[in-house]
N, C-alpha and C positions, 0 to 999 in steps of 0.2 A: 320078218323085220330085217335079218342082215340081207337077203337079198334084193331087197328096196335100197339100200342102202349100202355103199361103199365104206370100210372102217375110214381113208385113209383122209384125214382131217373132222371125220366124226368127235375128235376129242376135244374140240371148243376149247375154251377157253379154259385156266387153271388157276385164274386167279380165285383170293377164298373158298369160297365151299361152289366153283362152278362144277369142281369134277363129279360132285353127287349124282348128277344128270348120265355126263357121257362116258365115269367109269362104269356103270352097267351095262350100258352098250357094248362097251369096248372088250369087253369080257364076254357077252353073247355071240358077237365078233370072232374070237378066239374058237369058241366051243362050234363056230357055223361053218368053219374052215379058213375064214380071212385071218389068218393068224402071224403072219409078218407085219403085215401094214398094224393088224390091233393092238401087238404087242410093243412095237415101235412109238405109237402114241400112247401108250402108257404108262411111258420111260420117260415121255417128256418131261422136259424141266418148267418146275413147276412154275408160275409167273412169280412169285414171291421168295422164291429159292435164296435168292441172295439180300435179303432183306428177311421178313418173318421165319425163315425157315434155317437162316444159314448157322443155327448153334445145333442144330440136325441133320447138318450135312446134305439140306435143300429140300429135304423129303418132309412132305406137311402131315404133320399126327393130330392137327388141333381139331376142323370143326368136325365133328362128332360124322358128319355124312361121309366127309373124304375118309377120316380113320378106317369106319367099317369095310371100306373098299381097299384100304391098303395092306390090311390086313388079309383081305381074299386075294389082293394081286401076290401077298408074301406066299402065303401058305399053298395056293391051290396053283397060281400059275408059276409058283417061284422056280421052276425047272429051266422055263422056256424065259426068266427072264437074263441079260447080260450080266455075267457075275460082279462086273464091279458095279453097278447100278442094286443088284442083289445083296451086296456088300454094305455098300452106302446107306441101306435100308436097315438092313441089321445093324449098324455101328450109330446110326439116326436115332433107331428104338432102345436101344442102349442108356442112349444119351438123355433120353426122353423119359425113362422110366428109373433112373438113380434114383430119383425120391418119387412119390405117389403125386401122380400131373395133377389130379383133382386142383387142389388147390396154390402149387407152384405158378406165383407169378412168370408171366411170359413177358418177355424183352420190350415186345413190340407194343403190348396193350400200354397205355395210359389212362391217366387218374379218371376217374370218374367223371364224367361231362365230359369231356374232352373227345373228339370223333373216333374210332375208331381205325376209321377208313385213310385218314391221315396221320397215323401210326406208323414211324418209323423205329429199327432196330438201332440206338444209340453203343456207342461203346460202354457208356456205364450201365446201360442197360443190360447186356449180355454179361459185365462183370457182376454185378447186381444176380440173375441168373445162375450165372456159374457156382457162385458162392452160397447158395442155398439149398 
């Protein structure tokens, strides 16, 4: 597979849950040898960085598929990744785990019926957030 395949734009897109897809890749990437380009794009900033992510310091802990990958890019690649990006992550999950996320409303979501996908982070939302 990685030598079909070039890592360096292999990491698609990052808005919501796209990185489910191309953080696997991007980590088979690393382990095949392409390991500057794979690990470069898996630093990127995330599309919603500064919107749903920015009470986490940009780094997305939410849909369940990106988590489990972020957690493999902490633990298994976290050597080779730039410390303050490595940092970011730690002080993100931090932030992220003060109280049990299960059921901690998040900034961005709104009320019931209301779209998702047109979900913006408010300021009282994040204080809302903060205070919980």
């Amino acid at each position: 597979m990685c030598t079909k395949e070039k890592a360096a734009g292999l990491g698609g897109q990052t808005y919501f849950e796209n990185e489910k897809r191309a953080y696997g890749f991007l980590m088979a990437h690393v382990l095949a040898g392409d390991r500057l380009a794979a690990i470069r794009e898996l630093q990127r900033e995330d599309a919603q960085a500064r919107q749903w992510h920015a009470h986490t310091g940009g780094i997305d802990f939410y849909a369940c598929f990106t988590l489990k990958h972020q957690m493999r890019k902490y633990f298994l690649f976290g050597d080779q990744l730039d410390p303050a990006y490595k940092k970011r992550m730690f002080d993100g999950a931090k932030i992220w785990t003060e109280r049990d996320p299960l059921r901690r409303p998040h900034p961005a979501f709104v009320r019931a019926g209301e779209s998702l996908f047109t979900a913006t982070v408010t300021e009282e939302g994040l204080a809302t957030f903060e205070n919980q």
